[in-house]
C-alpha positions as CSV (number, residue, x, y, z in Angstrom):
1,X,50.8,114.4,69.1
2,X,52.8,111.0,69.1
3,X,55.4,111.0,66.3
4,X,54.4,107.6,64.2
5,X,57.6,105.0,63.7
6,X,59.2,104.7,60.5
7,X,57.9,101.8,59.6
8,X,53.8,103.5,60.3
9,X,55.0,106.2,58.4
10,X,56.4,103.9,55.5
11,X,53.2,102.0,55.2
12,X,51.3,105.2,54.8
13,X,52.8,105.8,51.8
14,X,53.7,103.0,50.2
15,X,50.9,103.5,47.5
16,X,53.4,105.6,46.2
17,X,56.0,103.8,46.1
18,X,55.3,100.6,43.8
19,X,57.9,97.7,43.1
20,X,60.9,97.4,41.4
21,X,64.5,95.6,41.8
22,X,67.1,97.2,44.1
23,X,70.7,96.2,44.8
24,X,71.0,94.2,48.0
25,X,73.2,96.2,50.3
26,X,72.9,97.2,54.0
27,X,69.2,99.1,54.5
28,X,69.8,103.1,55.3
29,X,66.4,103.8,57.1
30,X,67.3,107.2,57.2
31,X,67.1,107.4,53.3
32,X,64.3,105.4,53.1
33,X,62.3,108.0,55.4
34,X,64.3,110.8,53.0
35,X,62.3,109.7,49.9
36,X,59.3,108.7,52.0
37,X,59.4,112.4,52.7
38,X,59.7,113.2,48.8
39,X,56.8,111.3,48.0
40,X,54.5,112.6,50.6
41,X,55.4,116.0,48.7
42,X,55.0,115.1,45.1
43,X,58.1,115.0,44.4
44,X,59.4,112.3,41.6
45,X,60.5,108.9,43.3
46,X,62.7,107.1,40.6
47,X,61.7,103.2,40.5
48,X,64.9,102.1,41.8
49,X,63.6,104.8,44.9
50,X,60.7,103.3,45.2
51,X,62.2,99.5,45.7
52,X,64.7,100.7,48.3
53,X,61.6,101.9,50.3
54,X,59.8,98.5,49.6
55,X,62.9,96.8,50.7
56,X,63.1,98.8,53.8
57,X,59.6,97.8,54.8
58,X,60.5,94.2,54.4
59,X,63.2,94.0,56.7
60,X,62.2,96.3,59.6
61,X,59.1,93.7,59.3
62,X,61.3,90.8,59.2
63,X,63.5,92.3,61.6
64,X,60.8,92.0,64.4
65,X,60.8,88.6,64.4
66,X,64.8,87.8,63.6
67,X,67.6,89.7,64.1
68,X,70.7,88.2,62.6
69,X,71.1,86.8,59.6
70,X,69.9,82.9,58.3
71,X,68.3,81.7,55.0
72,X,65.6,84.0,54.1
73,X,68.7,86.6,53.9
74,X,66.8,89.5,54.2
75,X,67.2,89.9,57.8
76,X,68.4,92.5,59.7
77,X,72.3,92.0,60.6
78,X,73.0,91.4,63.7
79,X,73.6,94.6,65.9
80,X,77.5,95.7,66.6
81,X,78.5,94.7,70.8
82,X,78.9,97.9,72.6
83,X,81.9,99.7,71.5
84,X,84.1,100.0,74.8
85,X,87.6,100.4,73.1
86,X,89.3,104.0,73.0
87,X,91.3,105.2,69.6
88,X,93.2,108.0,69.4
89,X,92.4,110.5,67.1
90,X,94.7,110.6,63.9
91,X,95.5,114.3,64.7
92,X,96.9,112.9,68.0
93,X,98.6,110.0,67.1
94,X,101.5,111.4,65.7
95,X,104.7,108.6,65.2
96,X,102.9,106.3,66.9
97,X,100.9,103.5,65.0
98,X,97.7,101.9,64.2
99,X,97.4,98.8,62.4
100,X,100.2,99.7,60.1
101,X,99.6,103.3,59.6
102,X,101.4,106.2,61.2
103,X,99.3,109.5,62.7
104,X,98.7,112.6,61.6
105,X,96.3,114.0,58.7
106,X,98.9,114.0,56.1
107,X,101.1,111.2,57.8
108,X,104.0,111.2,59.2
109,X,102.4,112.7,62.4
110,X,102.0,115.9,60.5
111,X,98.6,117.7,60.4
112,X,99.2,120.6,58.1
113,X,100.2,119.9,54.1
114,X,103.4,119.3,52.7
115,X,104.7,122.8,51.8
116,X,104.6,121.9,48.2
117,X,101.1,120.4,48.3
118,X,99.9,124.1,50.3
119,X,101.6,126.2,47.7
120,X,99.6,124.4,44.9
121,X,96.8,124.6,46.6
122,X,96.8,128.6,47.5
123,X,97.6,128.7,43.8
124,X,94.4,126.9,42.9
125,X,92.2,129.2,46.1
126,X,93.5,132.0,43.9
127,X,91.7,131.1,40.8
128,X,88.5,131.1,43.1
129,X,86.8,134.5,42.1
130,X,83.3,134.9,41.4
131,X,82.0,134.3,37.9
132,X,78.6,134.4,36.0
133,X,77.4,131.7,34.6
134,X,79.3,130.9,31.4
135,X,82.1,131.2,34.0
136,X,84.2,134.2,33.3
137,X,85.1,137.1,35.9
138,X,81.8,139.1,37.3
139,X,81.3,141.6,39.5
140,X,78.2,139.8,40.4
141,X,79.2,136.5,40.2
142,X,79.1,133.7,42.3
143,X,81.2,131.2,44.2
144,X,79.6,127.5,44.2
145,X,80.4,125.6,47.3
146,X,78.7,122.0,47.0
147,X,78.9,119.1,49.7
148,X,79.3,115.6,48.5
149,X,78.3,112.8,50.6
150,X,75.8,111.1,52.0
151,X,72.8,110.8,55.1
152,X,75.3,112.5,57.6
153,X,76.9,115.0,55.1
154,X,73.4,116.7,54.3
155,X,72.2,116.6,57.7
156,X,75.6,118.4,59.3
157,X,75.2,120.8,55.8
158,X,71.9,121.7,56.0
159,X,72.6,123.2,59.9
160,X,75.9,124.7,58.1
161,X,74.3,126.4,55.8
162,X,71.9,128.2,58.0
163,X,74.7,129.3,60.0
164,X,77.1,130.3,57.2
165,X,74.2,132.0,55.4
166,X,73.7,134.1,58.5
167,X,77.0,134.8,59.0
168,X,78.0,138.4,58.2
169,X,81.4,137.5,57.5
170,X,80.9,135.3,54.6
171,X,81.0,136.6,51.0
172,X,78.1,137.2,49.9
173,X,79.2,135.8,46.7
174,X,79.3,132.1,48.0
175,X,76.9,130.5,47.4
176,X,75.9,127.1,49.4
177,X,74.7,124.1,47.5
178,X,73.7,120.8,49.2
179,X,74.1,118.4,46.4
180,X,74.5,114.9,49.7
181,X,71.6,112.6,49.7
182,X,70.4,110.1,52.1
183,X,72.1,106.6,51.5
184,X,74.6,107.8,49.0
185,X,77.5,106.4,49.9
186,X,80.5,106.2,48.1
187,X,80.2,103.3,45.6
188,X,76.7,104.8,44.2
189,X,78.6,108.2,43.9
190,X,80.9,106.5,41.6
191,X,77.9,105.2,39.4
192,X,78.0,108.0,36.9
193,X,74.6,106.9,35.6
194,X,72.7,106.7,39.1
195,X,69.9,109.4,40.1
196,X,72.0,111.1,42.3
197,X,73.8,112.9,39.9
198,X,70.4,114.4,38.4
199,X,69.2,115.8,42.2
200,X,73.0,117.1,42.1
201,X,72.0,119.1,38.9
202,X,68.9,120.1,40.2
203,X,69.9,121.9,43.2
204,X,72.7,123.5,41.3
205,X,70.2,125.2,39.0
206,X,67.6,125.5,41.9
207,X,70.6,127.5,43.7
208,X,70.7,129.8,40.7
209,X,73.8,128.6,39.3
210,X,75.5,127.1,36.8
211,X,77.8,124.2,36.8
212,X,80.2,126.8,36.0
213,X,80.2,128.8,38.8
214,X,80.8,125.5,41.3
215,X,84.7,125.6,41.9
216,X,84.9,124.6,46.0
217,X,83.5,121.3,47.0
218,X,83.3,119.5,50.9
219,X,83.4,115.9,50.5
220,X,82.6,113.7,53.5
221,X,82.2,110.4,52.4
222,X,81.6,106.7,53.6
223,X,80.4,103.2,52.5
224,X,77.0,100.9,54.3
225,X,78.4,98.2,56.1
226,X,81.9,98.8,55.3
227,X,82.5,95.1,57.8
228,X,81.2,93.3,54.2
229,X,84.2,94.7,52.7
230,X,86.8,93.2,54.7
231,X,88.9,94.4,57.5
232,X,91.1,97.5,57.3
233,X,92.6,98.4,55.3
234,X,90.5,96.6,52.8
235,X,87.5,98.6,53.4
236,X,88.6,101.7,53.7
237,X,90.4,101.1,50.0
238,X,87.1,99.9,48.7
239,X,86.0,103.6,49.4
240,X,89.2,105.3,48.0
241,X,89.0,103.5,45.1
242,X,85.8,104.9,44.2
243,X,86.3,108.3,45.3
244,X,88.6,108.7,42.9
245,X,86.3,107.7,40.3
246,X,83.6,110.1,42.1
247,X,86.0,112.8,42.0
248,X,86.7,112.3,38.3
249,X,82.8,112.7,37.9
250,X,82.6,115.7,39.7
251,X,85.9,117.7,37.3
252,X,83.9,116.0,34.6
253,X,80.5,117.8,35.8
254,X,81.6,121.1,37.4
255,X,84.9,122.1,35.3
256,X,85.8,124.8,37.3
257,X,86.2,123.0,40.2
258,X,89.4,123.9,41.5
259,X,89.2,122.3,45.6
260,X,87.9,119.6,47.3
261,X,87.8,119.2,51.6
262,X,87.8,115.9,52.5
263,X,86.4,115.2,56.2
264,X,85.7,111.6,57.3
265,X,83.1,110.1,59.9
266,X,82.1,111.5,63.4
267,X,82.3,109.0,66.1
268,X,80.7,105.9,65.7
269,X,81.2,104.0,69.1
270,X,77.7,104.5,69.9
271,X,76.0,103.1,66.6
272,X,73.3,100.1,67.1
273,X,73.6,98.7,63.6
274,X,75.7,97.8,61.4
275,X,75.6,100.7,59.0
276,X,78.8,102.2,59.8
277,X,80.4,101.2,63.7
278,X,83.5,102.2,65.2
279,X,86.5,101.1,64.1
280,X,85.2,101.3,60.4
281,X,83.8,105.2,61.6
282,X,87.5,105.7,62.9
283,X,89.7,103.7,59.8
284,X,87.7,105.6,57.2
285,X,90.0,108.9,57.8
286,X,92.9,106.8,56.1
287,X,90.7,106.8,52.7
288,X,90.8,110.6,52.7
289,X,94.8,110.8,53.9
290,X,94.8,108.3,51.1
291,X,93.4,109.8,48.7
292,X,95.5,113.4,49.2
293,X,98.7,111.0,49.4
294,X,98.2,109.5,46.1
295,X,97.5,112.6,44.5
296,X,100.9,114.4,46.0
297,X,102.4,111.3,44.8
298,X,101.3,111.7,41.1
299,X,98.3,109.1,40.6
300,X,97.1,110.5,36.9
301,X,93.4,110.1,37.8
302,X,94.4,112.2,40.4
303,X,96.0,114.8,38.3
304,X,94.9,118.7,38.9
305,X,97.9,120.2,37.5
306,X,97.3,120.6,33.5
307,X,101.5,121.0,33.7
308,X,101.7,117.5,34.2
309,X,99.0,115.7,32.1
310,X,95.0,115.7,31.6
311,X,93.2,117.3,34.7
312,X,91.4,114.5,36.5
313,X,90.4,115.7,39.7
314,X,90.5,118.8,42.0
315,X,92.9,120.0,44.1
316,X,92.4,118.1,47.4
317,X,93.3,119.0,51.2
318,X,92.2,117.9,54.2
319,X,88.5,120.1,56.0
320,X,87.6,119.6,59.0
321,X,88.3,116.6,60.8
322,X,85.5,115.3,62.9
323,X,86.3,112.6,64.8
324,X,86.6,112.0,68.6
325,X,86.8,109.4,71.1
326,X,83.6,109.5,72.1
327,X,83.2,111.6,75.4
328,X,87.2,112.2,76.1
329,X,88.2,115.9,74.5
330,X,90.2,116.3,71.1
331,X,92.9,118.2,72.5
332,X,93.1,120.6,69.5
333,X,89.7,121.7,69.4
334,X,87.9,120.3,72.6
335,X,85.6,118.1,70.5
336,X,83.8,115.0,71.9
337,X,80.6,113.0,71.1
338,X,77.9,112.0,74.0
339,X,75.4,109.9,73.3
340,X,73.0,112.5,73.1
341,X,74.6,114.4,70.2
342,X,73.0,110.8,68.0
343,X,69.8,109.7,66.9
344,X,68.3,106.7,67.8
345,X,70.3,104.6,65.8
346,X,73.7,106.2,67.2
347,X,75.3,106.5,63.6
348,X,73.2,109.7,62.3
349,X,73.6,113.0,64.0
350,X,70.7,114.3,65.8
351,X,70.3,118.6,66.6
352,X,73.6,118.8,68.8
353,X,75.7,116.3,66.8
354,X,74.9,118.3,63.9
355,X,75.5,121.3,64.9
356,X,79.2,120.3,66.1
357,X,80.2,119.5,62.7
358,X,78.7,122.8,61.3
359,X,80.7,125.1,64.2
360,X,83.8,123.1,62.7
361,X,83.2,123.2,59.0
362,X,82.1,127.1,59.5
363,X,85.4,127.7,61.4
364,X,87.6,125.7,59.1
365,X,86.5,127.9,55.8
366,X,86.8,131.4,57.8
367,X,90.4,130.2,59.2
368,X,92.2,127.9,56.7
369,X,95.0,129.9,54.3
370,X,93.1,128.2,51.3
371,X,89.8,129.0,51.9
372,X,89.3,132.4,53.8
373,X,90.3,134.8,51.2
374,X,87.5,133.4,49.4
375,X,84.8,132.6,51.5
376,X,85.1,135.7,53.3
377,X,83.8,138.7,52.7
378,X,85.4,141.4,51.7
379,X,87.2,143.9,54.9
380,X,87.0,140.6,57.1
381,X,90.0,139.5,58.5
């Protein structure tokens, strides 16, 4: 049977979804269809929900007939020309330069932490033991490990999941929460109020666990149409700034928290709107080396060491990173991107793409110093 377009499967359920106002930012169609889905199931659509899927049925329709912008303003943007530039991946740049900014994860052409920065941080993996739900020492207990993110991050977790959860070297203590959501990009993550932060609840409890027992966190994290926020590095500190509000929320919320992986985009050099194109794809990996920079360098809403002030924020280190240049090979890990490993609209993984990031994010967690002893179980080496 033909699969129906978004836009046919919209319409069929757009009883559901009845008006209300919705900030004007960049359409995600992807988490339009998301809560489309929802609907269909019974699930509760929030009225701010239920106007981003109006929305997105008014401008795929008025997309049809325009497709750059003018004065009715609710026109699709204009499409991104074909990226044909190369970059080289940060892990590979090493003292060489890119609009100002040197290579390497943690800068300075290195790709591992600073030694004082590790230390902390195997100090704070060692606090990671599993605990019941008013979070003190079990036996039985549990080890929360929640993404944070949005479309991409719960597509590439959801295919991490299955494998980790069928993987007979993981503890069976951790236990994998998918709290990313479809168009949840950073600034709505840094809206302590929005709806997101209810689903986040919600799977927590629907996992069996407390908010207690949540003490390992994989961030991967980006804004919609990051070009409207101004070149780099202006965009990319747009989303720094409010990931450090959004990890404040999350110490806040899950007090036990004691790590955070950042990742940043796959490749984006074969995207066909303006959601989130290469170079912005590429430049967002500052944010993250950013964000671990400011912390090392003693940014109080950054603080994780109760030695030296309130606790702010989690410990945070670098995951996975998951960018390549397209089809030419990382020369770490052999990663690139064909066209084929996107959906249609080149920016959200499709089966292959997807399962990349997993083989990564699974490898990264039974390899890293800070995270194996942890997240493996028990005999494993």
């Amino acid at each position: 049977m033909k699969t129906p377009s978004l836009f046919c499967l919209l319409a069929i359920v757009a009883f559901l979804l009845p008006g209300a106002a919705a900030a004007q930012e960049p359409i995600d169609f992807e988490k339009a269809r998301q809560i489309m889905e929802r609907g269909k199931r019974g699930d509760n659509v929030t009225p701010e929900e239920r106007a981003y899927v109006q929305r997105a049925m008014k401008v795929r329709q008025e997309g049809k007939g325009k497709q750059t912008g003018g004065k009715g303003g609710n026109a699709l943007p204009p499409p991104p020309p074909k990226w044909t530039q190369h970059l080289t991946p940060l892990t590979e740049l090493g003292a060489a330069n890119y609009k100002g900014e040197d290579g390497g994860l943690y800068g300075g052409g290195r790709n591992t932490p600073p030694s004082a920065h590790l230390e902390a941080a195997l100090r704070e993996a060692a606090k990671i033991r599993p605990v019941d739900a008013a979070g003190k020492p079990a036996a039985a207990g549990k080890i929360g490990l929640i993404s944070v993110g949005m479309s991409n991050t719960t597509q590439e977790y959801s295919r991490f999941m299955a494998d980790a959860n069928h993987d007979p070297q993981k503890s069976r203590h951790v236990v994998l929460v998918d709290g990313a959501q479809g168009g949840q990009t950073g600034m709505r993550w840094a809206d302590q109020s929005a709806p997101l932060w209810q689903t986040v609840d919600q799977r927590v409890q629907a996992a069996g666990l407390s908010p207690l027992q949540i003490q390992v966190a994989w961030m991967k994290q980006a804004e919609a149409g990051p070009a409207r926020l101004g070149e780099f590095p202006r965009h990319a500190q747009v989303l720094t700034d409010n990931l450090v509000t959004v990890l404040g929320h999350l110490k806040q919320r899950f007090p036990n928290l004691r790590l955070v992986y950042l990742s940043s985009r796959i490749y984006g050099g074969y995207a066909t709107t303006a959601l989130n194109p290469e170079p912005y794809a590429y430049e967002e990996a500052f944010s993250m080396r950013w964000l671990i920079r400011d912390q090392i360098a003693g940014n109080p809403e950054l603080n994780f060491d109760p030695a030296r002030g309130p606790v702010k924020s989690p410990l945070l280190l670098w995951g996975p990173y998951l960018w390549a240049d397209g089809e030419t090979p990382r020369q770490d890990v052999g990663l690139k991107y064909v066209a084929g490993d996107f959906g249609g609209d080149g920016t959200h993984p499709g089966d292959s793409g997807r399962a990349k990031v997993a083989a990564l994010l699974l490898n990264f967690l039974k390899t890293d110093s800070t995270a194996k002893p942890w997240f493996m179980a028990a005999g494993n080496p």
